[in-house]
N, C-alpha and C positions, 0 to 999 in steps of 0.2 A: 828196525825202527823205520816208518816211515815216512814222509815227507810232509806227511799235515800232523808229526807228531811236535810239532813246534808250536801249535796252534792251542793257546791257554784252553784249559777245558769251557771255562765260562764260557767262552765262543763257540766253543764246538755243542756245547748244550744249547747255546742260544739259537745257533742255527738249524742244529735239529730239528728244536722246537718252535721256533715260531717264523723261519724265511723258509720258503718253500722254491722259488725261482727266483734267476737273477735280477728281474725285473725287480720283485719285491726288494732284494740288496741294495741295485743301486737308486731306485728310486730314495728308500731310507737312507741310505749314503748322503744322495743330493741333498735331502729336507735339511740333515742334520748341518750338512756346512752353510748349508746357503736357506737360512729356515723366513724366506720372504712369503711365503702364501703364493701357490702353485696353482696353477689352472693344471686339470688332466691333461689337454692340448700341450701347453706350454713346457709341461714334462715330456712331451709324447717326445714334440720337438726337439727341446737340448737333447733327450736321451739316446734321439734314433729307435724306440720303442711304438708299434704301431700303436695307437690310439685304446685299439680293443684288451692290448696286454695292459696297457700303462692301468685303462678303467677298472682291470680286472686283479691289478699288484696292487692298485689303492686303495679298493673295497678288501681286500684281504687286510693291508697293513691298519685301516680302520678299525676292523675288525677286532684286532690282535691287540687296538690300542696301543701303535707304536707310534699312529701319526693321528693327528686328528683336524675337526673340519669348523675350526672354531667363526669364522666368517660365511659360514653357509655351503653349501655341497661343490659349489665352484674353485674355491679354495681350500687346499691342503698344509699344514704345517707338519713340523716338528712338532711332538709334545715335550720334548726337552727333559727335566727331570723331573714332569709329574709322574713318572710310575715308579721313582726310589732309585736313592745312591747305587745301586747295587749295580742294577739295570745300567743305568746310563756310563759305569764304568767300563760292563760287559759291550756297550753298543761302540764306546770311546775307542777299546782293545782292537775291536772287531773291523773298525777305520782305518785301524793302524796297520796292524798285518795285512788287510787287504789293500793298502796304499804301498807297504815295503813287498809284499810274497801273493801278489793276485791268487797266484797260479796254484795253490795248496788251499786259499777259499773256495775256489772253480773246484778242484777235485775234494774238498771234504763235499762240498755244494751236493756234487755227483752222486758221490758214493752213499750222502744220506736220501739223494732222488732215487737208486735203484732200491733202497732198502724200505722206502716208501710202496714201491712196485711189487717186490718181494712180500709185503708184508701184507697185501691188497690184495694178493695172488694165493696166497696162503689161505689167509681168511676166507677168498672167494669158494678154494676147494673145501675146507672145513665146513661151511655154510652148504652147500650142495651135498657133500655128504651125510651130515646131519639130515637133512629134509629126504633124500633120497632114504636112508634108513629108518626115515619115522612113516614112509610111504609101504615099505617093506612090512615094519610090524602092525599100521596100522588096518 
């Protein structure tokens, strides 16, 4: 058994699936407890996040529709529980363990970043060999 097997699956799907770096975590951490309307800067700042990560965690969690920019590009919210009960339990869970056990969100974090690599890396050889062997027959 291992150490992020304590970690409800809902979280561990959720992070799979839609936080990709820390930045994106704890940016959405921040929104959710302190959901005032963010400036990118003003995140960069509390967070310790350079400028260029923080611009590049917020266009992703936008994206993903976890946060959105209801006063204009400058400011960043929480969407709170426009996207359904479900979600917002899975994000609530997700607070919580990483407030009691950081250290099993960091290494689930990890181990779905190398399998990201892995999976990138695969594909890359799969893709070159397919075009390599259409080069061959054709």
């Amino acid at each position: 058994m291992s150490q992020t097997d304590d970690v409800p699956e809902d979280v561990r799907t959720f992070l799979s699936e839609r936080i990709e770096s820390y930045e994106q975590l704890e940016i959405l951490l921040l929104l959710r407890r302190e959901n005032t309307g963010w400036t990118v800067q003003r995140l960069s700042s509390h967070l310790k996040i350079s400028p260029s990560l923080t611009e590049a965690a917020v266009a992703d969690l936008l994206s993903r529709g976890l946060v959105d920019s209801p006063l204009g590009p400058s400011q960043v919210r929480y969407t709170g529980g426009s996207r359904g009960p479900e979600l917002e339990v899975t994000i609530a869970r997700l607070a919580d363990v990483y407030a009691a056990r950081p250290i099993e969100i960091i290494r689930l974090m990890t181990a779905n970043a190398i399998e990201r690599v892995r999976t990138a890396a695969l594909r890359t050889f799969v893709d070159a060999f397919v075009l390599r062997r259409d080069k061959d027959n054709g």
